[in-house]
Phi, psi and omega in degrees: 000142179259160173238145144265138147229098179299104184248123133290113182247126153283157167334284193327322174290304169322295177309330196292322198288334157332306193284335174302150182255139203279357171285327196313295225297318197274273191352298187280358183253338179301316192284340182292289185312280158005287176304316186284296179330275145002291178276022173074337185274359186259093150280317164211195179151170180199164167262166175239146170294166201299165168295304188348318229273321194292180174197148190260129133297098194259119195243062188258024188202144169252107005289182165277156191242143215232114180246134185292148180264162042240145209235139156096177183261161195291336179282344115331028047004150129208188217230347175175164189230167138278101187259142138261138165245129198189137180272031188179172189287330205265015166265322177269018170273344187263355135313283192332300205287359190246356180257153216297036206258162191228145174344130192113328226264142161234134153255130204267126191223104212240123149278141165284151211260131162248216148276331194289008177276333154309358223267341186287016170265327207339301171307348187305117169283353146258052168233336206248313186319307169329304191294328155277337132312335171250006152322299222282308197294318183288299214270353182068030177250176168260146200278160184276073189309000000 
């Protein structure tokens, strides 16, 4: 099974980190990835640039209207993720629970969705073009349009 762990940052969290020294944080966070990349379970994550930089596409209007950031309230953010491979909810809760986030700080912890969440679709033809974008994609190739 894959997780997301989705890290949400509060007011509260911003202010606190101020006070941090910002190599601890890339120490504790290098060594925290490490561990999952060591134990097998780190398929990807990345951090995100500040909301400044983003912009949202809202699509409740024709057009979608499109607002530059920062958008939205600071709990309505997040600053970076995780993908995991684990084999249950409650391994990728014992991940969750190891990372190195300080008071303010949330994770959001999401299973991805796969096919077999699909299978009453199977016959669909972007349930079956999927299966094969992502053959091609394992093979390092480009899918077959």
């Amino acid at each position: 099974m894959k997780y997301m762990l989705i890290m949400r940052t509060t007011a509260e969290a911003i202010e606190a980190s101020k006070d941090l020294d910002f190599e601890e944080i890339i120490n504790a966070m290098g060594a925290f990835n490490e561990s999952m990349i060591t134990a097998g379970v780190l398929i990807g994550g990345d951090g995100l640039s500040d909301a400044k930089e983003g912009f949202v596409v809202d699509f409740s209007a024709q057009p979608p209207a499109v607002t530059d950031g920062p958008y939205g309230e600071v709990h309505e953010l997040f600053n970076g993720f995780w993908i995991l491979q684990v084999s249950s909810k409650e391994e990728a809760l014992e991940w969750a629970l190891r990372a190195p986030l300080g008071a303010g700080t949330k994770l959001e912890v999401r299973r991805i969705t796969d096919e077999s969440d699909f299978a009453d679709y199977a016959d669909n033809e972007f349930i079956q073009k999927e299966k094969e974008w992502r053959a091609a994609e394992s093979e390092g190739t480009s899918p077959a349009l």
